[in-house]
C-alpha positions as CSV (number, residue, x, y, z in Angstrom):
1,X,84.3,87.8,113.5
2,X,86.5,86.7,116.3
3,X,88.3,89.2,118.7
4,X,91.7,89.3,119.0
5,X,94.4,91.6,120.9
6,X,95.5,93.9,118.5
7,X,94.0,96.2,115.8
8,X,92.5,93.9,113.4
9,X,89.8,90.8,114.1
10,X,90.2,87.3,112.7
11,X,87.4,86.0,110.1
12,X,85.8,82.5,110.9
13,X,88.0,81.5,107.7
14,X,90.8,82.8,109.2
15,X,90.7,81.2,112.9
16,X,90.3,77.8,110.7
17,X,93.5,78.6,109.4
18,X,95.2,79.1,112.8
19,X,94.0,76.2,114.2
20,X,94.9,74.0,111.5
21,X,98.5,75.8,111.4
22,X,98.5,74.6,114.9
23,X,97.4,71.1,114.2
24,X,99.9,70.6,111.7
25,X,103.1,71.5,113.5
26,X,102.5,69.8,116.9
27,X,101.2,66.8,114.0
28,X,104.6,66.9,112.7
29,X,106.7,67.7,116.3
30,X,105.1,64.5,117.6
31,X,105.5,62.4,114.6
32,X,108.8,63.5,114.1
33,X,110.0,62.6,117.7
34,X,108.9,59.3,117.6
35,X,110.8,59.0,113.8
36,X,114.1,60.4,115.9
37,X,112.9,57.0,118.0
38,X,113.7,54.7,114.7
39,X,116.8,56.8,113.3
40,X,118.3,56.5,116.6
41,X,117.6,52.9,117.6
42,X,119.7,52.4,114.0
43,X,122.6,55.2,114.0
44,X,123.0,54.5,118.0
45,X,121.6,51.5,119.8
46,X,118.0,51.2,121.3
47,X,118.3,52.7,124.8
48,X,119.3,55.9,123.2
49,X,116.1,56.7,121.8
50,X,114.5,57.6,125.1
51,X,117.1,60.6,124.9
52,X,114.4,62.4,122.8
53,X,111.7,62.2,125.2
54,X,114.1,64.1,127.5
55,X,115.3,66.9,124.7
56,X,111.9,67.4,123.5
57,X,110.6,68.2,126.7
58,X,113.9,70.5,127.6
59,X,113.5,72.2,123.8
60,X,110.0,73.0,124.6
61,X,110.3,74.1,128.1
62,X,113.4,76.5,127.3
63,X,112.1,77.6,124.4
64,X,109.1,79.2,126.8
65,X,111.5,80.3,128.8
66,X,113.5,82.1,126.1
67,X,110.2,84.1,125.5
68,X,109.5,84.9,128.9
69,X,112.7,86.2,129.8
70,X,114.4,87.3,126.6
71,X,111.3,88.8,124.9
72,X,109.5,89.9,128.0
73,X,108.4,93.4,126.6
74,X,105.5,92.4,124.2
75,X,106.1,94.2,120.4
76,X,104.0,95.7,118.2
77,X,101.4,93.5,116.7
78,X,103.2,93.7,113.2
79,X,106.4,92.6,114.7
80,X,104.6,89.7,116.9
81,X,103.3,88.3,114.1
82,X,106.3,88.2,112.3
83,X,108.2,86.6,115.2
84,X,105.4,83.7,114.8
85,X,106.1,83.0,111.2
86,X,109.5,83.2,111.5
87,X,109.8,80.9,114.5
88,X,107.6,78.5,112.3
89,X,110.1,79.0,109.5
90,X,112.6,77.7,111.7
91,X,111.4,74.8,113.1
92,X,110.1,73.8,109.4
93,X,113.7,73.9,108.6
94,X,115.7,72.9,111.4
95,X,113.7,69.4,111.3
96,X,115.1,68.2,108.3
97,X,118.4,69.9,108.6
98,X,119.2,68.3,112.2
99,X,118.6,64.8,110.7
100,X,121.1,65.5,107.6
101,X,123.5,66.8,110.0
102,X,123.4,63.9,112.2
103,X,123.7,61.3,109.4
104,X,127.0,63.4,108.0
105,X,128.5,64.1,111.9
106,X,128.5,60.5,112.3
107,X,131.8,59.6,110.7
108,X,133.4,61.5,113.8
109,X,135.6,58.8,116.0
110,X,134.9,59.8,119.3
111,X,132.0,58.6,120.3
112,X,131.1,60.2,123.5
113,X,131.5,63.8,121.1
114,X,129.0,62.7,118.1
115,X,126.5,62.0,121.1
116,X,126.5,65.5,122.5
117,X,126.3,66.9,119.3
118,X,123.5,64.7,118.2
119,X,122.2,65.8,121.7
120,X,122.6,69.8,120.7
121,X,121.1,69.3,116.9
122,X,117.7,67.1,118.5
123,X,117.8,70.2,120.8
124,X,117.1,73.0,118.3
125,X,113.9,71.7,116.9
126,X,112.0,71.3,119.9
127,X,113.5,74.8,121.6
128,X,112.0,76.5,118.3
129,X,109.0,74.9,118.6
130,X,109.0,76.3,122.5
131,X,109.4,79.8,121.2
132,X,106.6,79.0,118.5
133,X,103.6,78.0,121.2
134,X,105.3,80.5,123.7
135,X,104.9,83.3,120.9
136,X,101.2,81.8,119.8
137,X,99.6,81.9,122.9
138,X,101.0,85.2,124.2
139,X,99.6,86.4,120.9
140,X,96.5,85.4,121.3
141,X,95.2,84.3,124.4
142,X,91.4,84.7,124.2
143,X,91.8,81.6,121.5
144,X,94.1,79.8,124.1
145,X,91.6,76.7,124.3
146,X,91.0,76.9,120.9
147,X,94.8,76.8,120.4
148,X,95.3,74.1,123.2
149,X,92.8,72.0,121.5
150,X,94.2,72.1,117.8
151,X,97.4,71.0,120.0
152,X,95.9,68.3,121.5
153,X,94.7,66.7,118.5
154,X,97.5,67.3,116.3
155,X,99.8,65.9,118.8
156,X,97.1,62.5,118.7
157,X,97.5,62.9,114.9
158,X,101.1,62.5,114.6
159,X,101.5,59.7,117.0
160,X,98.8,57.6,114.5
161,X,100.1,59.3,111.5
162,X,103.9,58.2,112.0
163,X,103.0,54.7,111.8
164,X,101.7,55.4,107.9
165,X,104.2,58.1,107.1
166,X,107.1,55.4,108.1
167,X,106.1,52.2,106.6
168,X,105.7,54.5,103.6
169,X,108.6,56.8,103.4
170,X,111.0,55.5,106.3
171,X,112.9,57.8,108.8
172,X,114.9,60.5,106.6
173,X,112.4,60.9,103.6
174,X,109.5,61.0,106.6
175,X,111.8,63.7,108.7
176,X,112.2,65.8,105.4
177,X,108.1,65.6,104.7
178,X,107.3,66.9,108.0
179,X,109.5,70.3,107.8
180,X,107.2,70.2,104.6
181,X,104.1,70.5,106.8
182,X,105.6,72.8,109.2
183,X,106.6,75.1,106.7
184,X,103.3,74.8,105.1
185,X,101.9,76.0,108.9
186,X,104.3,78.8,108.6
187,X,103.0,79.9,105.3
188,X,99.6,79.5,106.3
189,X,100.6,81.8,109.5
190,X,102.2,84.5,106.8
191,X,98.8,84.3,104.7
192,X,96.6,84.5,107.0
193,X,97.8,87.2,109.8
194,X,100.1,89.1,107.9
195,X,97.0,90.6,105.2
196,X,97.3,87.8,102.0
197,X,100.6,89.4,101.0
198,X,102.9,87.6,98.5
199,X,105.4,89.9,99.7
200,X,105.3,89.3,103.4
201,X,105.4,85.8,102.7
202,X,108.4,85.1,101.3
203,X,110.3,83.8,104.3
204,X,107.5,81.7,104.7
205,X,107.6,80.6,101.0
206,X,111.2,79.7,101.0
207,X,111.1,77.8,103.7
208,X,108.9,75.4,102.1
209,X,110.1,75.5,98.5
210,X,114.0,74.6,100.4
211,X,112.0,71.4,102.0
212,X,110.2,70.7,98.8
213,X,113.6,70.3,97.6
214,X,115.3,68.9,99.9
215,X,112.0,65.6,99.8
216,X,112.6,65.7,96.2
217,X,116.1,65.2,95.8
218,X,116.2,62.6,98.7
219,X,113.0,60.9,96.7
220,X,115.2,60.9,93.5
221,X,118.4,60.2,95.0
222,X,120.2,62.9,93.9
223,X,120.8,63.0,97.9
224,X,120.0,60.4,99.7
225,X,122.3,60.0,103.1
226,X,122.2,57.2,104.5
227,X,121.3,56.5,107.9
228,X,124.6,54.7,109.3
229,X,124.9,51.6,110.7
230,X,128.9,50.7,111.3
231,X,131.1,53.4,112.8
232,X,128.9,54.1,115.9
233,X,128.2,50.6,116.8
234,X,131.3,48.8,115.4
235,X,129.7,46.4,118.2
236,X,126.5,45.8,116.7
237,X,125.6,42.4,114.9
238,X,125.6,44.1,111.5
239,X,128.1,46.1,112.3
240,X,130.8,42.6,112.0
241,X,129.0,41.0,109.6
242,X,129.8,44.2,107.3
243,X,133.6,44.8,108.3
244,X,134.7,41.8,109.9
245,X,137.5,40.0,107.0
246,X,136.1,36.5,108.1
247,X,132.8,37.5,106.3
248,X,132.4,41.1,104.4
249,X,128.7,41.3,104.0
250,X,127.3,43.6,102.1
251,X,123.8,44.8,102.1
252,X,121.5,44.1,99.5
253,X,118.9,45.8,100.2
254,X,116.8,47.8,103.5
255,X,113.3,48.4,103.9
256,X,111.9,50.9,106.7
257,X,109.1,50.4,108.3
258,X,107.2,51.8,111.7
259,X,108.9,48.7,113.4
260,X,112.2,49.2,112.2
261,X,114.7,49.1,109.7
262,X,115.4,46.0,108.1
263,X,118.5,44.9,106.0
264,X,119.3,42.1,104.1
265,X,123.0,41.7,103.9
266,X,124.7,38.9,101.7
267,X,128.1,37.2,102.2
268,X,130.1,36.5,99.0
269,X,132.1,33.7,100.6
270,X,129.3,32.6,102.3
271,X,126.4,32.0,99.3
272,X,124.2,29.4,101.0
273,X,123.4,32.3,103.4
274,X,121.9,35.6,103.6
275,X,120.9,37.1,107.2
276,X,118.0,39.9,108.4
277,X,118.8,42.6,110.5
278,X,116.4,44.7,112.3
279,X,118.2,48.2,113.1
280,X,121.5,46.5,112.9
281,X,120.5,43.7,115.7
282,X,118.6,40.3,116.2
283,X,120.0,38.6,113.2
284,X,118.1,35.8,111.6
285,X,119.5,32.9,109.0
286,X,117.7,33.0,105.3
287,X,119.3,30.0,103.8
288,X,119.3,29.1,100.2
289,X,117.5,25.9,99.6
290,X,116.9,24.1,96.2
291,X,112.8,23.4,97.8
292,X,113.7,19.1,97.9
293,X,112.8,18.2,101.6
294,X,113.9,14.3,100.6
295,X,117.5,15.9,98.9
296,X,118.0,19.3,100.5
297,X,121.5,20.9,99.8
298,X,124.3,22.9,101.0
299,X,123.5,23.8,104.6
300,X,120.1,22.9,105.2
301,X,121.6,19.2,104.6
302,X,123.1,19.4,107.6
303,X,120.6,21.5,109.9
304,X,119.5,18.3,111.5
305,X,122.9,17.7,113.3
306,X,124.4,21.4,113.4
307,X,121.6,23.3,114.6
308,X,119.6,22.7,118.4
309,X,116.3,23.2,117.5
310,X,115.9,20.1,115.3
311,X,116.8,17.9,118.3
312,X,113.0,17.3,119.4
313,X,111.9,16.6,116.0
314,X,114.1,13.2,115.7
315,X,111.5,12.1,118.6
316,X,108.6,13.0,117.8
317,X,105.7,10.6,117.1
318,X,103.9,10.3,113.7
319,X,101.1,11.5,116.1
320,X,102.9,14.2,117.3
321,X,103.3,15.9,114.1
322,X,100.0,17.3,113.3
323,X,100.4,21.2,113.6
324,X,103.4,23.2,114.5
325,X,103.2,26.8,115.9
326,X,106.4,28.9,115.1
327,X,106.6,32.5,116.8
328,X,109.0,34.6,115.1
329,X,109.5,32.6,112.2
330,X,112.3,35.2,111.1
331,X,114.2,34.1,107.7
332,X,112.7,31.0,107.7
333,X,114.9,28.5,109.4
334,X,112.3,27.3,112.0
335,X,110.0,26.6,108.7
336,X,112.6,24.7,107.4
337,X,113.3,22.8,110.5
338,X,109.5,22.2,110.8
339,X,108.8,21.3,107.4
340,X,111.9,18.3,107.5
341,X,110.5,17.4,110.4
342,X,107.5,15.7,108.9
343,X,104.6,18.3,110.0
344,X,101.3,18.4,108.5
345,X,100.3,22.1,109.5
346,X,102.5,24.8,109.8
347,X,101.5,28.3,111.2
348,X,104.2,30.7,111.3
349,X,103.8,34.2,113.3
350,X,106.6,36.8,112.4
351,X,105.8,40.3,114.2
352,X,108.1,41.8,111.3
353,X,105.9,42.4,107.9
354,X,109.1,43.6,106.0
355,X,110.8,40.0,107.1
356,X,108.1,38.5,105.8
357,X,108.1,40.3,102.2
358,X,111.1,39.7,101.7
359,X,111.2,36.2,102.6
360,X,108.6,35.9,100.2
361,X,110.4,38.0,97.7
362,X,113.5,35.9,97.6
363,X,111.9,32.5,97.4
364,X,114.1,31.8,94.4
365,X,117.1,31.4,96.7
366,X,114.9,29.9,99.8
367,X,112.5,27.3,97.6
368,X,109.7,29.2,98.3
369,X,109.4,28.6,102.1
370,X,106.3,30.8,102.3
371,X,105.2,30.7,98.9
372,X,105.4,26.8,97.5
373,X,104.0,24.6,100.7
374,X,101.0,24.8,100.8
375,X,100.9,23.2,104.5
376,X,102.5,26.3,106.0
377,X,100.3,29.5,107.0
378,X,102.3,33.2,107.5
379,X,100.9,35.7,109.9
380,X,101.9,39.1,110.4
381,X,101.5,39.5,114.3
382,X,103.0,39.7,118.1
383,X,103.6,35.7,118.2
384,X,101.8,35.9,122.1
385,X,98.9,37.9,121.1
386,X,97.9,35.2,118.6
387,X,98.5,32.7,120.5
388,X,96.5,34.2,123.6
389,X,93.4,34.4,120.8
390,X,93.5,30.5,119.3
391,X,91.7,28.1,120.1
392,X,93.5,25.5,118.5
393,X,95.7,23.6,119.9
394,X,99.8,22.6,118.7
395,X,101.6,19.7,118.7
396,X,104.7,21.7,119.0
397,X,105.1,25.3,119.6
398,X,109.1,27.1,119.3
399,X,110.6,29.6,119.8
400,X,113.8,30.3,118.3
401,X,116.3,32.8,119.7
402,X,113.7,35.2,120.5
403,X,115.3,38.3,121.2
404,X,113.9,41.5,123.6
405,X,116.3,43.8,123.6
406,X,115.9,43.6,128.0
407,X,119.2,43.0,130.0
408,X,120.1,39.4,130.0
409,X,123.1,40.1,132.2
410,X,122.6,37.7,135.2
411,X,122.4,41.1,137.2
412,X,119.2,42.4,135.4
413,X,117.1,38.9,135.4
414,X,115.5,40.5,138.4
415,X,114.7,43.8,137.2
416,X,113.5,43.2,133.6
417,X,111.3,40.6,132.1
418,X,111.0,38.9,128.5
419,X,106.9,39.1,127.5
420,X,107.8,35.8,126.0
421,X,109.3,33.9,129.1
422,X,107.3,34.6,132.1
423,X,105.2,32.3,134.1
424,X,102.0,33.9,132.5
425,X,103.5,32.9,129.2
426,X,104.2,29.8,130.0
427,X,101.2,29.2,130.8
428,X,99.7,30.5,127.9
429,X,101.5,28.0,126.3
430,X,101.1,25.0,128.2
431,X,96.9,25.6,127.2
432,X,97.7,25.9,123.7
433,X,100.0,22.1,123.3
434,X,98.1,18.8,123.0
435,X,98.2,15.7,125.4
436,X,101.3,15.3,124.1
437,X,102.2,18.7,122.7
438,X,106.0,20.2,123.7
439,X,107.3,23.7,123.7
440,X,110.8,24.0,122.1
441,X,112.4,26.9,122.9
442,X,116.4,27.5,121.0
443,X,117.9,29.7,123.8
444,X,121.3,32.1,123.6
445,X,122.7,30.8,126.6
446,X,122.9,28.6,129.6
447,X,121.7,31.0,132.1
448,X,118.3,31.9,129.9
449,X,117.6,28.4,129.6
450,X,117.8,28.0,133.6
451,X,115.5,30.7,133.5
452,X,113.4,29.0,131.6
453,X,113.4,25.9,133.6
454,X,112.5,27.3,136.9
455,X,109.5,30.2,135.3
456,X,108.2,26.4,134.2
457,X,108.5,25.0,137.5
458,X,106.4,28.1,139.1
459,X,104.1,27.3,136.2
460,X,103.4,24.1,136.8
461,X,103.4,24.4,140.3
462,X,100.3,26.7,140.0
463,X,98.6,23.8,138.1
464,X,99.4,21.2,141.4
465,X,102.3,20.3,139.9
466,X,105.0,19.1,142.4
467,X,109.2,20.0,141.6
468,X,109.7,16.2,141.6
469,X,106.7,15.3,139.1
470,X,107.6,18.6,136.8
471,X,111.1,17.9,136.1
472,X,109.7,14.7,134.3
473,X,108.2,16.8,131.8
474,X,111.4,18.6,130.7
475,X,114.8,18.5,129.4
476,X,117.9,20.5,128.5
477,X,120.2,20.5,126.1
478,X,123.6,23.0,127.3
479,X,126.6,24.0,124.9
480,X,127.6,21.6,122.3
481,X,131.2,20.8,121.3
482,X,130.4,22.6,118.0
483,X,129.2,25.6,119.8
484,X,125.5,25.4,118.7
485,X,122.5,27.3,121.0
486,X,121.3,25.7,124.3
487,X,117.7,24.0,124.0
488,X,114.5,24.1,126.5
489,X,111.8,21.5,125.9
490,X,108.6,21.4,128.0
491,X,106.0,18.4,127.3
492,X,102.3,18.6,128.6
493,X,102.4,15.3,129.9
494,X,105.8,13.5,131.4
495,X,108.3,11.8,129.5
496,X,109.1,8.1,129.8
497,X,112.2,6.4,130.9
498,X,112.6,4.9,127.2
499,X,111.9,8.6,125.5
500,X,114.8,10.0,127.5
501,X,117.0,7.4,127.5
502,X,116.6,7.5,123.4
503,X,117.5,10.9,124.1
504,X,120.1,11.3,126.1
505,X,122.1,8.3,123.6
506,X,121.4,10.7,120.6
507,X,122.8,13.7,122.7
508,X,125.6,12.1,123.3
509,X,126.1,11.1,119.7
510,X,125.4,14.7,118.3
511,X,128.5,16.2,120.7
512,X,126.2,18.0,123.2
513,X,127.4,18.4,126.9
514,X,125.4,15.7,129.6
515,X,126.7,18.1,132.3
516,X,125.2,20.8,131.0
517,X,122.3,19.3,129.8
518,X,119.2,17.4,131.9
519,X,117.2,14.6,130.9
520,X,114.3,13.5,133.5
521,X,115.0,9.6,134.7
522,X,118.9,9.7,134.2
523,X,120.3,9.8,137.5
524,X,123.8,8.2,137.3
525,X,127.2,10.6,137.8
526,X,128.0,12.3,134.9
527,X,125.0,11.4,132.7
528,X,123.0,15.2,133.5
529,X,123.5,18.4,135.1
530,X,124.4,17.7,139.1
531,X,122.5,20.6,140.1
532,X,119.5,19.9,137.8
533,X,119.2,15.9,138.8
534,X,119.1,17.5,142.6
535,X,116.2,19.4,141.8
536,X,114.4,16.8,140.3
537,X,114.7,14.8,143.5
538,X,113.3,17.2,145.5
């Protein structure tokens, strides 16, 4: 027997109970705020989310508070315990409920209001569960380390157990399935403390036949809201590709994972392509291809000429061509790039598993980019974490329109960094290319690629590399006539008078820029960047 305050004593069965109770609701309160984490960086955009760090911690704290101050006089033990299980009740309930409420509010115009009410219903949850642990431990407080413990570990539990409950069920069916295992905690609470009475238990057993319901009919789509992505964001990439007349996507189909949503949205007048979206953002090309590298159609005919990052393959050396590493190969168009290009060995890493699938999944309409070539290798993985374990080395290593979702305002280049373009990165890959390797990197702009150029330039210069001599090893491509993305090439070794000057004459074909662009050894006016040339002369 274990002592308690009060008149009765709790068994050894019975203290398992509480503890577990315990375990499963902060379980669920931690797993549930990081799901808020994924709804929000789809109904809102990505910076909200750390809005629920800051309401869970006010919830909790003025929930204590409540207790403190509005329930200072402690109660009769009968009525303590009640306030427990009814406190649990609530939180069981208000978990699911403040999710549905959110996804139906969302249709309001004004934004600045549908914030502040998202901001009141994340509130009540976590204030709930501040009256709950508030209540628990002045209840009993010889088992507070016991209680703190199960605490601790539940809280460690939910922020593993997210990761399985979301690649599973996604964000609403997962938010529903944890006010199941709260109100299972509150039921437990009733059984336990208040004598194994049916009777006294039947808050506790609604509450968790109402979220029994409410899983099942979300699981059989009798209702099933749906977590929006236009209206809130009309600025977001998916966002115009769904409403914008030009193009009138619509979604085929989303997936939800523990990285994201990820939608796949079609364009009736535009059939030879479908794009990804992850959370309504970083939007990547799956194009359909009839699998024919010698006679591909529609627009992957004309990739070569309309698209950047094929520019360094028209160059490259029978040599050169041995093994390609692609980091976030995305819907497949850096595959498809690679694989005209003439490589032998392609290895593409795609952080994204749910990309991936259904890249596979669709190979009917993109010839079975991952599936039917047996010369390309798929890995699910952080593109720089591979690469930082290989010991292989590329003949070519790209990076197409990697997007971080950092500031890339010219303001907040020197507060925020991309993992993928620093000087540590680059240097990563510089030991990873051949003799004669080259990193391609497709950029969104002209500042990034300046970036690029000068993180290189620090990069090399750690090796003994002087300004003059590592300008020799890179070029730039700017803004083309037709609008394509600027380029960034950097080449182990330096390039050769003839290799740029067979260059720079195929720029100038293709429509691209020369004084937005560099090429090492052209040094006449109007043939490169001005500002560039100077910097490769010291």
């Amino acid at each position: 027997m274990v002592a308690v305050p009060g008149e009765s004593r709790l068994t050894r069965g019975d203290l398992r109970a509480l503890l577990a109770g315990v375990f499963l609701i902060s379980f669920s309160l931690l797993a549930f705020e990081i799901a808020l984490t994924r709804l929000l960086s789809v109904m809102l955009l990505y910076h909200y989310v750390f809005i629920v760090v800051s309401l869970a911690l006010l919830g909790l704290g003025t929930g204590g508070i409540y207790v403190h101050f509005f329930r200072s006089r402690v109660p009769e033990r009968e009525k303590q315990l009640r306030f427990l299980i009814n406190t649990a009740c609530l939180v069981s309930l208000s978990i699911p409920f403040s999710v549905v409420l959110m996804v139906i509010i969302s249709s309001i115009d004004s934004f600045r209001a549908t914030l502040l009410l998202y901001c009141l219903l994340l509130f009540v949850p976590f204030f709930f569960a501040g009256m709950l642990f508030s209540a628990l431990f002045r209840t009993f407080p010889e088992l507070s380390a016991r209680l703190y413990g199960a605490d601790l570990i539940g809280a460690a539990g939910g922020s593993l157990g997210i990761i399985l409950l979301l690649d599973q069920m996604g964000g609403m069916t997962t938010s529903f399935f944890l006010g199941i295992t709260v109100a299972a905690s509150a039921l437990l609470f009733a059984v336990v403390l208040l004598g194994r009475s049916l009777r006294k238990a039947s808050i506790a057993t609604g509450s968790l036949l109402l979220t029994i319901i409410l899983l099942i009919a979300n699981v059989t789509g009798v209702f099933f809201p749906e977590v929006p992505i236009t209206g809130l964001n009309p600025e977001k990439e998916m966002s115009l590709a769904l409403t914008e007349a030009s193009l009138q996507g619509t979604i085929r189909e989303s997936r939800w994972s523990a990285f994201g949503r990820t939608d796949l949205v079609e364009f009736p007048q535009r059939p030879w392509e479908m794009k990804l979206y992850i959370d309504g953002t970083a939007g990547t090309p799956m194009y359909r291809f009839n699998g024919n590298l010698n006679a591909p159609d529609g627009e992957v005919s004309r990739l070569r000429e309309i698209f950047t990052g094929y520019f360094p393959f028209f160059f490259l050396s029978p040599a050169q061509k041995n093994s390609a590493l692609l980091i976030g190969s995305g819907g497949g168009r850096d595959i498809l790039l690679a694989l005209m290009g003439g490589m032998e060995h392609i290895t593409a890493v795609e952080v994204n598993r749910d990309i991936i699938d259904i890249v596979r999944d669709y190979s009917w309409y993109n010839g079975g980019l991952t599936t039917s070539f047996s010369n390309v290798k798929v890995v699910v993985e952080e593109g720089r974490n591979f690469l930082k374990r290989q010991r292989e080395s590329y003949d070519l290593i790209m990076l197409s329109l990697p997007v971080t979702q950092t500031s890339r305002s010219l303001e907040g280049f020197s507060l925020t960094e991309n993992f993928l373009f620093t000087t540590e990165s680059m240097q990563d890959y510089l030991d990873r290319l051949t003799e004669e390797g080259q990193l391609v990197i497709v950029s969104h702009d002209d500042v990034t690629t300046w970036k690029l150029l000068v993180i290189s330039l620090a990069a090399l210069k750690e090796r003994g590399v002087s300004q003059e001599a590592a300008m020799n090893q890179m070029y730039l491509l700017g803004l083309s006539t037709r609008g394509t993305y600027p380029l960034f090439v950097l080449k182990k070794k330096a390039f050769t008078p003839e290799e740029t000057a067979t260059m720079h004459a195929r720029m100038q074909e293709l429509g691209y820029e020369p004084v937005m662009s560099f090429f090492p050894h052209m040094k006449a006016d109007g043939e490169v960047n001005p500002i560039l040339l100077a910097l490769s002369q010291g």
